[in-house]
C-alpha positions in Angstrom: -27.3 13.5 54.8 -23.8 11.7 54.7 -22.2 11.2 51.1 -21.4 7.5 50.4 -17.8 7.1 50.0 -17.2 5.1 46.7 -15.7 1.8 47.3 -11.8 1.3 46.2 -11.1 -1.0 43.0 -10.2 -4.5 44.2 -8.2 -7.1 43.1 -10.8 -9.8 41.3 -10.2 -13.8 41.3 -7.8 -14.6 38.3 -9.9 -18.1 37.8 -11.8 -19.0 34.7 -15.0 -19.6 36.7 -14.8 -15.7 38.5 -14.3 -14.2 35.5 -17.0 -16.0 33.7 -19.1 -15.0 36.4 -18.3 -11.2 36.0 -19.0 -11.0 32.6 -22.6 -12.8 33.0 -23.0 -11.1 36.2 -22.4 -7.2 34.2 -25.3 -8.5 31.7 -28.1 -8.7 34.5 -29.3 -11.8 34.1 -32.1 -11.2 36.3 -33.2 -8.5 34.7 -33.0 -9.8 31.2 -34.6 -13.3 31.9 -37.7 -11.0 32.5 -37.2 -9.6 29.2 -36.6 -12.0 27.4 -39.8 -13.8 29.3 -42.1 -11.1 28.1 -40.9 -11.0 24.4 -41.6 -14.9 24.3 -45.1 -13.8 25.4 -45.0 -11.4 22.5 -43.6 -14.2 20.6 -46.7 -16.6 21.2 -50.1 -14.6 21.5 -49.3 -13.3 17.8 -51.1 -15.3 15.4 -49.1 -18.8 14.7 -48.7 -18.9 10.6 -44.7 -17.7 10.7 -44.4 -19.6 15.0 -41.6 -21.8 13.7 -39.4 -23.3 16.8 -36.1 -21.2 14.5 -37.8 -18.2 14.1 -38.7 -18.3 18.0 -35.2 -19.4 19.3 -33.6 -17.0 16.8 -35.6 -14.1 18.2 -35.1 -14.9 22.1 -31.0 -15.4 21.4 -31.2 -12.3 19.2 -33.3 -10.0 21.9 -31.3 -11.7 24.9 -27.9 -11.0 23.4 -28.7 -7.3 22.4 -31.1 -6.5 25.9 -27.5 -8.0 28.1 -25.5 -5.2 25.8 -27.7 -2.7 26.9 -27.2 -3.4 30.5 -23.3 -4.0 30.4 -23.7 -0.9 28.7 -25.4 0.7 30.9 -23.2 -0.7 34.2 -20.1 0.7 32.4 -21.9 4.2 32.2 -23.0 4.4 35.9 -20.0 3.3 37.0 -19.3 6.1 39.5 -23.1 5.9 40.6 -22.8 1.9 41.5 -19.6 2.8 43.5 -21.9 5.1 45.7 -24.9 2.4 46.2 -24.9 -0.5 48.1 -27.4 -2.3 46.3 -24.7 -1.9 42.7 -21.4 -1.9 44.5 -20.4 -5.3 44.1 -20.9 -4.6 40.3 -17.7 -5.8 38.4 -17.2 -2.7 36.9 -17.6 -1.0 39.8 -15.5 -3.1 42.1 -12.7 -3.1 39.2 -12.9 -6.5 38.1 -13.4 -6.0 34.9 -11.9 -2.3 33.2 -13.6 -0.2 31.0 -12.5 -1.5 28.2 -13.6 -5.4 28.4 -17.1 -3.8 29.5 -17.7 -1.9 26.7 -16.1 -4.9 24.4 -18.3 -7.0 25.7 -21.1 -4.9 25.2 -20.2 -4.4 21.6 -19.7 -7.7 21.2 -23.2 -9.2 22.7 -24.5 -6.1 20.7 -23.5 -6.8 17.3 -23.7 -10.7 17.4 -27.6 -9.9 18.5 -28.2 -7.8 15.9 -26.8 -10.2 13.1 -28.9 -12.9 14.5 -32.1 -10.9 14.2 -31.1 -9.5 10.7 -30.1 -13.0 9.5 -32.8 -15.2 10.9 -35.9 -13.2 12.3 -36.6 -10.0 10.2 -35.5 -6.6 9.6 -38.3 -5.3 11.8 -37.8 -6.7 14.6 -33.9 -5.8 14.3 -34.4 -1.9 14.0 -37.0 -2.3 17.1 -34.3 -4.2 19.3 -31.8 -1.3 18.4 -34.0 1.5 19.1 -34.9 -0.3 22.5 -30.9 -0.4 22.8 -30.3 3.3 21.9 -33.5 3.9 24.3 -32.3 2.1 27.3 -28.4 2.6 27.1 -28.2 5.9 25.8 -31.1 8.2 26.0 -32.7 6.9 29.5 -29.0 6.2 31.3 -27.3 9.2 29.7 -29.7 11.8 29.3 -33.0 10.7 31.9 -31.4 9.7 34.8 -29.1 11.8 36.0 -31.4 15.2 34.8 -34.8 14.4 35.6 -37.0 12.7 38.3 -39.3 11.6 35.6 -36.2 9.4 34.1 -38.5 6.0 35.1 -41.6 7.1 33.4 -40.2 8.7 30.0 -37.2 5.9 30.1 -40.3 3.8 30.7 -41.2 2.7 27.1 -37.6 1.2 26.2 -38.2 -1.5 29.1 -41.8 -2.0 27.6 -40.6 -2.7 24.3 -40.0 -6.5 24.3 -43.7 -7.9 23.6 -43.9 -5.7 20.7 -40.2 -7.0 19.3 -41.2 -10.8 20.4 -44.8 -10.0 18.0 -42.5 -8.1 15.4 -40.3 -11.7 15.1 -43.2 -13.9 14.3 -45.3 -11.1 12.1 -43.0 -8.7 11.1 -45.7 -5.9 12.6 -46.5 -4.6 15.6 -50.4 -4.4 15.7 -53.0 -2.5 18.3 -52.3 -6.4 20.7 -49.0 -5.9 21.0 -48.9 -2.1 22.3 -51.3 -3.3 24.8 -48.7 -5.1 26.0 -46.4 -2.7 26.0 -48.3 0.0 27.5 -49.0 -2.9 30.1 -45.4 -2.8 31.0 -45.2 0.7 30.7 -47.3 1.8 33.5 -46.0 -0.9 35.6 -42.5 0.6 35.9 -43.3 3.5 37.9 -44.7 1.4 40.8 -42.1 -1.2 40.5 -38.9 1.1 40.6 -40.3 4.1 42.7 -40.8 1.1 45.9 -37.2 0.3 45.1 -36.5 3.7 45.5 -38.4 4.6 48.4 -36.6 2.2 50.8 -33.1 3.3 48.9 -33.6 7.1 48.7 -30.4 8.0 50.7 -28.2 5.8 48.2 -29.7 7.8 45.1 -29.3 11.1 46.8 -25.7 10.3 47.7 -25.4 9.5 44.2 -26.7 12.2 42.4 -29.5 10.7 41.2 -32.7 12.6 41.1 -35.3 10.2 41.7 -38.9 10.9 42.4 -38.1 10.6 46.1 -35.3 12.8 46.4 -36.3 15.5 44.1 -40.3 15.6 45.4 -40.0 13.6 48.8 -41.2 10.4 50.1 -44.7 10.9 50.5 -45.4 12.4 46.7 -43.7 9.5 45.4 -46.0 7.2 47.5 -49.1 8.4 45.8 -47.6 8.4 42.5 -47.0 4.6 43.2 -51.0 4.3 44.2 -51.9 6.2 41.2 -49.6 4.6 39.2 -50.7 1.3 40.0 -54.8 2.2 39.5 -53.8 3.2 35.8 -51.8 -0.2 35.6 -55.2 -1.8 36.4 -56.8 -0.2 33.9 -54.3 -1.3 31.5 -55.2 -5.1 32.1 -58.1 -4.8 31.4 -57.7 -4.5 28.0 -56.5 -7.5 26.5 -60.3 -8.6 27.8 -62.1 -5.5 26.7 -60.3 -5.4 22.8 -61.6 -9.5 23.1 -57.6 -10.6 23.1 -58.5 -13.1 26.2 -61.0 -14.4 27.6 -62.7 -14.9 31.3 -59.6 -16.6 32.6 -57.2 -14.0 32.2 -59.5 -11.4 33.4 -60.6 -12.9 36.5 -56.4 -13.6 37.1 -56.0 -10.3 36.3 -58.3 -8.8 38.3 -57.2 -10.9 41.3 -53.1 -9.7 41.0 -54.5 -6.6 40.4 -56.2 -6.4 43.7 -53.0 -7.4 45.5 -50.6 -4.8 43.9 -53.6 -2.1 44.9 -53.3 -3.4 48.3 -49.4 -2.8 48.2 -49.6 0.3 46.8 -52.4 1.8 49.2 -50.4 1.0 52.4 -47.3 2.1 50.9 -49.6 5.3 50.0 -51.1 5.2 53.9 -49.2 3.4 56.0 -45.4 3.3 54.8 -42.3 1.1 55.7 -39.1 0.4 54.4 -40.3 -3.2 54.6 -43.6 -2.9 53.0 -41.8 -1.1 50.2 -39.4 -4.3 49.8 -42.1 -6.2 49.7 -44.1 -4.1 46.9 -40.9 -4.7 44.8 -41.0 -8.0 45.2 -44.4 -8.6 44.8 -44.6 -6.7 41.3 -42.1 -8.4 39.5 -43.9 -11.8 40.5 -47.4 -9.4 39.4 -45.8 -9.3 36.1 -45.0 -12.7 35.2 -47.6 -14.1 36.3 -49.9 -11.5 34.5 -48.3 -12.6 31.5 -48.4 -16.3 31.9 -52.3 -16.1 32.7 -52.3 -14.1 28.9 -50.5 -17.0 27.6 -52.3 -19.5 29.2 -55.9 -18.0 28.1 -54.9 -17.6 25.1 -53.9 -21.3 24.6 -57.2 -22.3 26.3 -60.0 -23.9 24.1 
């Protein structure tokens, strides 16, 4: 297997507009819109006698700022690693456009405003929670998971699951049996979700370094882990309906995304292909969304 060759440092545009971009671009704004997305959830299935519109636009600006510090954090860590992947080289920090340095300023930055904003204007709660999450994602998962073990996605797992439970925290200042539903929700989806990703990208990992399921136990274990994986995610849904936290709406949407991603996940278990794998990625960051919004929407339903 050939060894990526890291790309050179280049030259970035000096215009206000590039660099702006960058700096946004380092945060993951992808990523973090789904974060943020799934703490509002949090946000508005807990119970409405502290859902002010301040409390909630305090929380989301708090839990953005601090989740887009994580992941500049985390892009100024695997640094080396994004130089070796084709799907992270055109990273700023990899690429050289922005140094070391400015990342981890900008990190500390976003960081440090976030958590003010929580402390200031949501609760104490819900600040310790978004840290932890932080110190979870940025530090133990990145530093520690990922580069030892091919298990870093489902241990790492429960940082990235964390945001319904610090969207309830914000309105209740708790974080009751509905909200680790939630989370536990999101934490058996992540397997699925990054192991397709890393099916159809296994030689970029191993030419990193990276033991991922699929280097370190081969293709065709990771495939059934993502079937497996994805039954146990099923499971999970149901419970909002069985613990009486939604009603037949939800459960019948539920069921119905459900049956889709089990579809994915059995032909990626029986008949793979790099583009069925693409397409399982895809398809289960729409699955979560919308599973969410259907929660919302149920629960919002007369």
């Amino acid at each position: 297997m050939s060894t990526a060759t890291p790309l050179p440092p280049v030259s970035s545009d000096s215009s206000f507009g590039s660099l702006v971009s960058d700096y946004l671009t380092l945060t993951k704004p992808r990523v973090i819109s789904l974060i943020v997305f799934c703490a509002l959830i949090g946000m508005l299935l807990a119970p409405s006698e502290n859902l002010t519109f301040l409390r909630v636009f305090a929380a989301t600006i708090g839990i953005g700022l601090v989740s887009a510090a994580a992941a500049a954090f985390n892009c100024l860590v695997e640094l080396k690693i994004d130089q070796r992947m084709a799907r992270t080289r055109s990273r700023p920090t990899a690429r050289g456009a922005i140094s070391v340095s400015a990342a981890l300023g900008w990190s500390s930055v976003l960081g440090a405003l976030g958590m003010i904003i929580l402390l200031v204007w949501v609760n104490t709660l819900t600040a310790i929670l978004t840290l932890a999450t932080f110190v979870g994602y940025a530090v133990i998962y990145t530093l520690f998971l990922k580069p030892r073990t091919p298990q870093n996605i489902v241990i790492g797992g429960l940082s990235g699951a964390m945001p319904p439970a610090l969207g309830w925290a914000a309105i209740t200042n708790s974080v009751p049996a509905e909200a680790w539903v939630l989370v536990l929700i999101i934490f058996l989806w992540t397997p699925p979700h990054f192991w397709a990703l890393a099916l159809y990208r296994t030689e970029e990992y191993a030419a990193a370094g990276v033991p991922m399921l699929p280097v370190t136990h081969g293709p065709e274990f990771t495939r059934l882990h993502v079937f497996l994986y994805t039954i146990l995610l099923t499971a999970a849904t149901l419970m909002p309906f069985i613990i009486g936290m939604s009603g037949l709406f939800y459960l019948m949407s539920a069921l119905l995304l459900d049956s889709i991603f089990l579809v994915y996940s059995w032909k990626i278990w029986r008949s793979y292909s790099d583009l069925l794998a693409k397409k399982t990625f895809h398809f289960s960051i729409i699955y979560l969304s919308a599973l969410f919004a259907v929660l919302l929407i149920d629960h919002y339903i007369p």
